[in-house]
C-alpha positions as MATLAB code, in Angstrom:
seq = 'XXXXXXXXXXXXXXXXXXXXXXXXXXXXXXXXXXXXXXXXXXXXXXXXXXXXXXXXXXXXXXXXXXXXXXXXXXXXXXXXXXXXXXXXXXXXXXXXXXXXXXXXXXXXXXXXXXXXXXXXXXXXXXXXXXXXXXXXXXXXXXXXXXXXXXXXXXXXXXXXXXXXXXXXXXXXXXXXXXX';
ca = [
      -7.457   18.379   20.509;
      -4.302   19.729   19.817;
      -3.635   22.891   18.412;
      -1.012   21.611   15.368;
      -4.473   19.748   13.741;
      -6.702   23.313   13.999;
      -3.399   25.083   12.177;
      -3.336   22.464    9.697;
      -6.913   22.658    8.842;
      -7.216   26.455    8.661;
      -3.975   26.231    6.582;
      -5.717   23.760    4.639;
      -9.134   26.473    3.949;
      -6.717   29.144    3.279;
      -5.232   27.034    0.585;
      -8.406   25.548   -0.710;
     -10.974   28.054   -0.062;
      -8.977   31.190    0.182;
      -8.407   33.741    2.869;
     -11.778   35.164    3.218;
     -13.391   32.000    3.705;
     -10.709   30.874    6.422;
     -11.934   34.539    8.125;
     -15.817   33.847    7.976;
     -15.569   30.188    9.456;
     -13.515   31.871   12.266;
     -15.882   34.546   12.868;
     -18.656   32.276   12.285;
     -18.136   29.813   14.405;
     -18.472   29.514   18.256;
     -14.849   29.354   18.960;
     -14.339   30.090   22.926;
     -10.516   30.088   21.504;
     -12.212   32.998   18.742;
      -9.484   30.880   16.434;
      -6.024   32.044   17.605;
      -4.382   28.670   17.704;
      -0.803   27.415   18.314;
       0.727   24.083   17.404;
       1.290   23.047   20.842;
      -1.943   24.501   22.054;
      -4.619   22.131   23.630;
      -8.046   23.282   22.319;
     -11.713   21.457   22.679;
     -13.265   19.208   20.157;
     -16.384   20.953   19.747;
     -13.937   24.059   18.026;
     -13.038   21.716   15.510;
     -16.551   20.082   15.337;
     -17.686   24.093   14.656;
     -15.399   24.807   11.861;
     -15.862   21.901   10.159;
     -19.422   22.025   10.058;
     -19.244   25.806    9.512;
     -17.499   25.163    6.053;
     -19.898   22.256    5.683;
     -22.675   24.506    5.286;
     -20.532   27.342    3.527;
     -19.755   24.879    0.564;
     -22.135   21.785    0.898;
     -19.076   19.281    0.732;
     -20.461   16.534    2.899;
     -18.779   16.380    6.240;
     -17.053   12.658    5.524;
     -15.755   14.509    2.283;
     -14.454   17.574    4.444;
     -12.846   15.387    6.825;
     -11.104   12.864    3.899;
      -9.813   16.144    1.961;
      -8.191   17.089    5.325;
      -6.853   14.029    6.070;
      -4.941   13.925    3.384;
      -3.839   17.508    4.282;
      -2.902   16.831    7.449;
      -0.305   13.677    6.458;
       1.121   16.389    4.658;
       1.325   18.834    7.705;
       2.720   16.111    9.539;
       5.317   15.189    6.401;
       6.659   18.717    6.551;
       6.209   19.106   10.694;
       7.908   15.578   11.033;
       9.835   14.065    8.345;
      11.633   11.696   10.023;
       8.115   10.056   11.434;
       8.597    7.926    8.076;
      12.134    7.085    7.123;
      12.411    3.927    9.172;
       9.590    2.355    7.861;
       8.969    0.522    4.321;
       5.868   -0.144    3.568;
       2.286    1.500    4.926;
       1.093   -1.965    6.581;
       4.634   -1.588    8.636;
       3.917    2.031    9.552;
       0.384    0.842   10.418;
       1.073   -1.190   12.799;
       3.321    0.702   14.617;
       1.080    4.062   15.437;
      -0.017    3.247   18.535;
       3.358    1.561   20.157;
       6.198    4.211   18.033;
       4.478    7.307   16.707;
       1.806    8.081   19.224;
       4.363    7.248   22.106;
       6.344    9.897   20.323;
       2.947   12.430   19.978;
       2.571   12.066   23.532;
       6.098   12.483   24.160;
       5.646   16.073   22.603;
       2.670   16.202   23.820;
       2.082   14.586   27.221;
      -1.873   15.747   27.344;
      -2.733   14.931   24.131;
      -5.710   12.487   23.857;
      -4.945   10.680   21.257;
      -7.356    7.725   18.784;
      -6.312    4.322   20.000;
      -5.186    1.536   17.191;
      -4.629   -2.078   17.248;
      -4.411   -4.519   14.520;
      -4.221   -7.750   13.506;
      -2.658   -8.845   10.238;
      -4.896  -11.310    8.757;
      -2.146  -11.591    5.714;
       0.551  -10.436    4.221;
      -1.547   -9.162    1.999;
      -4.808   -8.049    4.225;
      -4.573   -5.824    7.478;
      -7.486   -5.155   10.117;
      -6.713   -1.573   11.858;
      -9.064   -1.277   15.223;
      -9.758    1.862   15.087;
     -11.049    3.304   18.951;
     -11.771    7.001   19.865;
     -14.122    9.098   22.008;
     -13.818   12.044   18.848;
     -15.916    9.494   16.602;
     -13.863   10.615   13.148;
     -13.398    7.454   11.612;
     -13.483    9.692    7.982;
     -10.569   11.538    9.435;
      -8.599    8.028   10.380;
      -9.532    6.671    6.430;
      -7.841    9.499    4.882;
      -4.790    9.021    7.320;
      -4.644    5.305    6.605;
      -5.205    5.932    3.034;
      -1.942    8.461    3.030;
      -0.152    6.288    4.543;
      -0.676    3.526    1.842;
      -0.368    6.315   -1.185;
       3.363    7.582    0.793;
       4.834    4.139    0.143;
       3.065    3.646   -3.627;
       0.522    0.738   -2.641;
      -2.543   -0.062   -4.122;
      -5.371   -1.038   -2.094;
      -8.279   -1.371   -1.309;
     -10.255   -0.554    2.637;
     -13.559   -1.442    3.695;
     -15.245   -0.382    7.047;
     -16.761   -2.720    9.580;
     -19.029   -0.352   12.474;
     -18.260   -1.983   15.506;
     -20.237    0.888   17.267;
     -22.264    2.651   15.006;
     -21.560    6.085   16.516;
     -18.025    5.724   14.579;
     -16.084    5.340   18.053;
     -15.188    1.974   17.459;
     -14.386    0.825   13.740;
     -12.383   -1.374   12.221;
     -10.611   -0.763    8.789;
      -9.827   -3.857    6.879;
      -7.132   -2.973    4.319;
      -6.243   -5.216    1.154;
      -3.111   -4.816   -1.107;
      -4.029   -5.403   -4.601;
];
């Protein structure tokens, strides 16, 4: 996983939880990295896995929970980190549809080793949107909140339901309806 999503999420505790708690999770946790991260770092899943289940148990949020509230954090991050990731796009079902053939050929342009979620979609409407959601990190939570951002960036209600393809959350597709 790359290192700009661990420095947005213990940016996100510090801001959230405060500085001490940031400190325990890192001390807490088994982090083989012992939580120095960099943006362009590559670091394992099972860091991330650690911390987040670390604060779990420090606050009894539920995981999904932890995982939405840092979604929405992390479109932030990437708002601030890369602004111009939205300006040619006008609407969240346009921006949708492009992540896996614009932005993530961009992410791994930056970031040639990245393993990135896989998305496809199919627009049922012009109203309704399935997003085929495919990953081997199995954070579908994580992908909600980021689809959810995206719709709230361009002022559209709506409304997203989940269909478990695979119920391990590796395979799930988001149906998304403007209202």
């Amino acid at each position: 996983m790359k290192g700009v999503i661990f420095v947005e999420f213990l940016e996100m505790v510090d801001e959230k939880f405060g500085l001490e708690m940031t400190e325990e999770l890192i001390e807490n946790s088994d982090l083989k990295s012992e939580g120095i991260y960099t943006a362009v770092g590559t670091y394992d899943d099972s860091e991330m896995i650690n911390l987040i289940t670390h604060l779990h148990k420090k606050t009894a949020i539920p995981v999904p929970k932890l995982l939405t509230v840092f979604s929405q954090y992390l479109f932030g991050g990437f708002l601030k980190r890369y602004p111009e990731m939205l300006v040619e796009y006008s609407s969240g079902f346009e921006m949708l549809m492009k992540i896996d053939d614009t932005i993530h050929v961009q992410v791994q342009k930056l970031y040639p080793e990245a393993i990135l979620p896989k998305f496809e979609f199919e627009k049922i409407s012009d109203n309704e949107l399935k997003l085929i959601y495919k990953s081997q990190r199995k954070m579908p939570d994580l992908a909600e909140g980021l689809i959810s951002s995206t719709m709230n960036h361009f002022n559209e209600k709506f409304s997203i339901a989940r269909e478990y393809v695979q119920e391990d959350g590796s395979w799930v597709n988001f149906i998304i309806k403007k209202e």
